[in-house]
C-alpha positions in Angstrom: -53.5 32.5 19.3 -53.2 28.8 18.5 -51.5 27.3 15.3 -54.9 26.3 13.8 -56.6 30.2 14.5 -52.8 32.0 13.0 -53.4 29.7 9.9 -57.4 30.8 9.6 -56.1 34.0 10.0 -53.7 34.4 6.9 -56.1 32.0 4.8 -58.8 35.1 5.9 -56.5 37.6 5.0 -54.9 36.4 1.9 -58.5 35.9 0.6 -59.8 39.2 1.3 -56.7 40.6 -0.5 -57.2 38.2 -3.4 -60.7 39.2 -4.1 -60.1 43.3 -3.9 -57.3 42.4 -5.9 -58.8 41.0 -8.9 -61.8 43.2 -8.9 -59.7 46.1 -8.7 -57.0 44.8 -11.7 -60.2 43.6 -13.7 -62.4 47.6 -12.5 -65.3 45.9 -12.2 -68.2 47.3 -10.3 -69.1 46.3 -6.4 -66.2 45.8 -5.3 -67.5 45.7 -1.6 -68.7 42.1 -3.2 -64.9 40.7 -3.9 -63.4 42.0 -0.4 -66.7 41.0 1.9 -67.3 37.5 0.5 -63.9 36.3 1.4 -64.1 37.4 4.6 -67.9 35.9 5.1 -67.0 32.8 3.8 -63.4 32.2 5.9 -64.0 34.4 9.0 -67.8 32.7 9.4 -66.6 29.5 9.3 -63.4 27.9 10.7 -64.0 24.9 8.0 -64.5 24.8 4.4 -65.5 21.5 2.3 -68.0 20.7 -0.4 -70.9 21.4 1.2 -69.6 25.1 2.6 -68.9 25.5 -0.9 -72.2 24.7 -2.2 -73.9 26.5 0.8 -72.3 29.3 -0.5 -72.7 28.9 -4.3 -76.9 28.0 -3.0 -77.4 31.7 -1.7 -76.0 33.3 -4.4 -77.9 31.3 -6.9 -81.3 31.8 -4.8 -80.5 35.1 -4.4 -80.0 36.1 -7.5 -83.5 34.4 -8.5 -85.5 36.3 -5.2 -84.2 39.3 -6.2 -85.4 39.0 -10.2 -88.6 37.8 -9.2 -89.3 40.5 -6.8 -88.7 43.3 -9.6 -90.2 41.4 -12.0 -93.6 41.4 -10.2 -93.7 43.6 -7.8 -91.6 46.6 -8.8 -94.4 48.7 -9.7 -96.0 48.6 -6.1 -94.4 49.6 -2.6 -96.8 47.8 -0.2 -96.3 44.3 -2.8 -92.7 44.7 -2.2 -92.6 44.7 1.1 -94.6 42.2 1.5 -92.5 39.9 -0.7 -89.2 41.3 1.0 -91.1 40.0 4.5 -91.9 36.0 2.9 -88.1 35.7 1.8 -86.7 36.9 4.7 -89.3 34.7 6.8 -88.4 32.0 4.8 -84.6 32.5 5.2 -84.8 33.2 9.0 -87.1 30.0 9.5 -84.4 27.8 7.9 -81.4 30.0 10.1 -83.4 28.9 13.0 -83.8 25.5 12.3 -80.3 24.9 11.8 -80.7 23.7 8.4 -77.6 24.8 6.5 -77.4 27.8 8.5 -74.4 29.2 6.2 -76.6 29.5 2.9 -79.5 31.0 4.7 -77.1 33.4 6.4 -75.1 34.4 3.2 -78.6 34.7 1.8 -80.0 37.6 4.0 -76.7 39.6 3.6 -76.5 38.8 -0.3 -80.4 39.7 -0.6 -80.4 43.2 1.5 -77.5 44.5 -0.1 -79.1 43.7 -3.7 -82.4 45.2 -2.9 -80.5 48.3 -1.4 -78.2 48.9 -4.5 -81.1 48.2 -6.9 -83.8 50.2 -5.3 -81.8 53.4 -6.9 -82.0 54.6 -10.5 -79.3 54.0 -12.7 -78.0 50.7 -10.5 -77.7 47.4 -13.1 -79.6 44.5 -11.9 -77.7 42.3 -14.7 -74.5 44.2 -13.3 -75.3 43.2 -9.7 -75.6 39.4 -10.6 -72.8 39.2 -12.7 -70.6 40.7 -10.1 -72.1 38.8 -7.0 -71.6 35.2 -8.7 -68.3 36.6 -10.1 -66.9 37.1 -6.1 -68.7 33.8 -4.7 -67.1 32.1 -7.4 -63.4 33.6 -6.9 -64.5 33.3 -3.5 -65.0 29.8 -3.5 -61.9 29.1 -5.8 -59.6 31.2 -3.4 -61.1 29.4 -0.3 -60.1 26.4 -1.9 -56.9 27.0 -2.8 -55.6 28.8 0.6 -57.2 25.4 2.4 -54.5 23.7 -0.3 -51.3 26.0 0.4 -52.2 26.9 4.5 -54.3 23.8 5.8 -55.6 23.0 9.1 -53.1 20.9 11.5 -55.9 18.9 13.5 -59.8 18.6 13.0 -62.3 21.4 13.9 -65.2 20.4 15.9 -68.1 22.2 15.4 -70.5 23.8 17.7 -73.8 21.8 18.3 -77.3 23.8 17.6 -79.5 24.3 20.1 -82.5 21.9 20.2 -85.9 24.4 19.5 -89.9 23.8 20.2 -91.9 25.3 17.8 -92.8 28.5 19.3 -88.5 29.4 19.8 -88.7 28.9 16.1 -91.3 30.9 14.9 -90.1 33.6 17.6 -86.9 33.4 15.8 -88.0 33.4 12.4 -90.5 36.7 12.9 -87.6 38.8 15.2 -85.5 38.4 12.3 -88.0 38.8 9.2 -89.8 41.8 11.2 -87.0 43.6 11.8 -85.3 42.6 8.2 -88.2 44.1 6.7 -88.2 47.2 8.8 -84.6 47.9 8.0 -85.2 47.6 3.9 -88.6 50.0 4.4 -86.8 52.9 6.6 -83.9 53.1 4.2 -86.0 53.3 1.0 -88.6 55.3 2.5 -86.0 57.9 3.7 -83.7 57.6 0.1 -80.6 56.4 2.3 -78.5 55.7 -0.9 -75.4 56.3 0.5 -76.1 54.5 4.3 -75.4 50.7 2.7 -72.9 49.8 5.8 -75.7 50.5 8.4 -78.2 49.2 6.5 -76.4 45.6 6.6 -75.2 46.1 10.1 -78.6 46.5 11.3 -78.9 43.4 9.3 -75.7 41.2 10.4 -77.0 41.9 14.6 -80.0 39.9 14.2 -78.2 36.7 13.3 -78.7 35.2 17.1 -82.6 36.0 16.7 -82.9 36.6 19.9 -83.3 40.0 21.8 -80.4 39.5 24.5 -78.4 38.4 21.3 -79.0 41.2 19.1 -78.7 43.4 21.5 -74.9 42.1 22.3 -74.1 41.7 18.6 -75.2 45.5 18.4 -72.9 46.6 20.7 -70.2 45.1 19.8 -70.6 45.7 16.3 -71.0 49.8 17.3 -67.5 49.3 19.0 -66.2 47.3 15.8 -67.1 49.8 13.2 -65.9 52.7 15.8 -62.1 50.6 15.5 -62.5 49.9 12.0 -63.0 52.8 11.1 -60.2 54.6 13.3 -58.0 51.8 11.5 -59.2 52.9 8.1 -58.8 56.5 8.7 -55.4 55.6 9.7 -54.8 53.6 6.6 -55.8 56.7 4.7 -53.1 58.9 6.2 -50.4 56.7 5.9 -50.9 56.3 1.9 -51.9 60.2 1.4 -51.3 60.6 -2.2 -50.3 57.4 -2.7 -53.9 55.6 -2.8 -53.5 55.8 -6.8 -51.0 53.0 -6.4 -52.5 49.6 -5.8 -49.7 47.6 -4.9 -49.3 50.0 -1.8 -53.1 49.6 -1.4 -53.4 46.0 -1.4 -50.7 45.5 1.3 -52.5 48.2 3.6 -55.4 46.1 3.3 -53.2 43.3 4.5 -52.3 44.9 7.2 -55.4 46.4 8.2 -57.3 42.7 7.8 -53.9 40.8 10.1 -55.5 43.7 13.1 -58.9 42.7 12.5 -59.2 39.5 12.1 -56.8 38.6 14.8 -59.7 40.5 17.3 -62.1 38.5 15.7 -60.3 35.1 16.4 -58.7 36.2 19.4 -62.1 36.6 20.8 -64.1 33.5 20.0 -67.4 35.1 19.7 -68.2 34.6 16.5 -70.1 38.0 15.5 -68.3 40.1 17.7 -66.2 43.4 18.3 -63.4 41.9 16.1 -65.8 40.7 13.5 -67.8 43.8 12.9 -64.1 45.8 12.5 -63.1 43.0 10.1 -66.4 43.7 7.6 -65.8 47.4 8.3 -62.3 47.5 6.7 -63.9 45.1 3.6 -66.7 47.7 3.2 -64.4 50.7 3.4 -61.9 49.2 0.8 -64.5 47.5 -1.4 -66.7 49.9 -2.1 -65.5 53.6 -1.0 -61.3 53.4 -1.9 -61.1 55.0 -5.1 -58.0 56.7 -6.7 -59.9 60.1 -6.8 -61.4 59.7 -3.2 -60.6 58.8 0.3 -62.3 57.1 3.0 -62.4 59.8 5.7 -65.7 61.1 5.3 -67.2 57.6 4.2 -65.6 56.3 7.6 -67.0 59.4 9.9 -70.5 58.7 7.9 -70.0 55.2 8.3 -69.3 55.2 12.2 -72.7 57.9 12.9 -75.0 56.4 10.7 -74.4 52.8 12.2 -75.0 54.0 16.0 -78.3 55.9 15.2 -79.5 52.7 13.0 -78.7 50.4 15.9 -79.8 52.2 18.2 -83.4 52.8 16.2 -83.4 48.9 15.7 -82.8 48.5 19.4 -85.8 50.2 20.7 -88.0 48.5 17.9 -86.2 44.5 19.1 -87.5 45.5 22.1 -91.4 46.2 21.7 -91.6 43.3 18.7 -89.9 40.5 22.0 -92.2 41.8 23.8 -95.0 41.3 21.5 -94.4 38.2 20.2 -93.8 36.6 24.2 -97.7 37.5 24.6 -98.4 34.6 22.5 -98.0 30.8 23.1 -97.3 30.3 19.5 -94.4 32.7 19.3 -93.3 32.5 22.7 -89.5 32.6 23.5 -89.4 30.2 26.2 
């Protein structure tokens, strides 16, 4: 590893501890929220100024509007929903394609999937869920800011340039990724998956590239990342034992756990990758199944199968929507 990638790595690691931190000191609810967001926000992107900041604070903010709208008016019917699930997620995946600040529209599928998976389910606090998601983009943000401060950057980071689209790449792009979105939020309500919310956003994080050679990469390697993650986070559990009611001893475990990950996820310069998919995996596994009267074995082993059988479903149904959508000029991948 360079200098620049060991700094982004404590700055990563340090924020993910951070957020669990406070949420945990604090017991407020989702804290998957408080671990994940640190990690989106420093392991997406190797820079962080005003504008990443207000991409970030734009997602959660439009977010939080979709998702009110969308009860307000179309709670009371199935096929309505889905229908308004498929415009936002058009509309996000149309702007991701486009390059046009990629990280909001990004944040903004991940923000929005989790929030309809969590409130689709009786007893779940819509008011809750927004408080809490602005309440970790904004310590977040702050964190971000501060570890940028304390551990900055030694030379400039150039960034990658987007790929110039026509027309018919775009709206390719933008219906793989809506489609398939869509898809993912039916099959999990439809089949009262309450429990499945890591492979219902993994099957949403692989089809970032928009692509079916790219989703089918990011699906692999993010099988083989939450296969390591979770071997890491069952070790984790068996090293605390009994002691997972102290969160001190918690906290630097997660450390630990997030150095491993994270350096994969640099070391590798893939951007979604093996490393990357482990990294969210130990955020998910700390955030929202730790508890003092649990453990994370059987959340890990659930974890790991249900991920490769969603994949794996999402897979076959890439495959017959590229080939669908290649028929026609206007949505041609060429």
């Amino acid at each position: 590893m360079s200098e620049q990638e060991s700094r982004r790595l404590l700055r990563i690691a340090f924020g993910c501890c951070i957020g669990f931190t406070i949420s945990k000191v604090m017991n407020w609810p989702y804290g998957v929220f408080f671990t994940v967001y640190p990690i989106l926000l420093l392991g997406m992107v190797p820079v962080f100024n005003a504008l990443i900041a207000w991409q970030f604070v734009g997602s959660v903010l439009i977010n939080i509007v979709e998702i009110f709208v969308l009860r307000s008016l179309f709670e009371h019917s199935a096929l309505l929903m889905t229908l308004g699930v498929f415009a936002l997620f058009a509309v996000h995946f149309r702007f991701m394609a486009r390059s046009s600040h990629f990280l909001m529209w990004t944040m903004g599928v991940v923000s929005i999937s989790v929030m309809l998976h969590f409130s689709s389910y009786p007893g779940a606090s819509l008011s809750d869920m927004a408080m809490a998601t602005a309440l970790a983009t904004l310590i977040a943000i702050i964190s971000a800011a501060v570890l940028y401060w304390l551990i900055p950057d030694k030379a400039p980071v150039n960034l990658p340039t987007p790929p110039a689209l026509s027309s018919a790449q775009i709206n390719h792009r933008m219906l793989m990724g809506a489609v398939l979105a869509t898809l993912s939020f039916v099959v999990f309500q439809i089949l009262d998956l309450q429990d499945s919310l890591s492979a219902q956003v993994a099957t949403v994080l692989v089809l970032f590239p928009m692509t079916l050679q790219g989703t089918v990469s990011s699906a692999l390697n993010r099988a083989k990342g939450v296969a390591l993650g979770c071997a890491i986070g069952i070790s984790a559990q068996f090293l605390l034992y009994d002691l997972i009611q102290f969160l001190p001893l918690v906290v630097l475990t997660l450390f630990a756990t997030v150095l491993i990950t994270a350096r994969l996820h640099l070391v590798e310069r893939a951007g979604s990758g093996m490393g990357f998919g482990a990294l969210t995996t130990i955020g998910i596994l700390f955030g929202q199944y730790l508890q003092p009267n649990a453990d994370i074995l059987y959340s890990s082993m659930y974890r790991l199968s249900s991920v490769v059988v969603a994949l794996a479903i999402l897979l076959i149904a890439a495959f017959w929507l590229d080939k669908l959508l290649d028929k026609f000029a206007l949505t041609r991948n060429v």
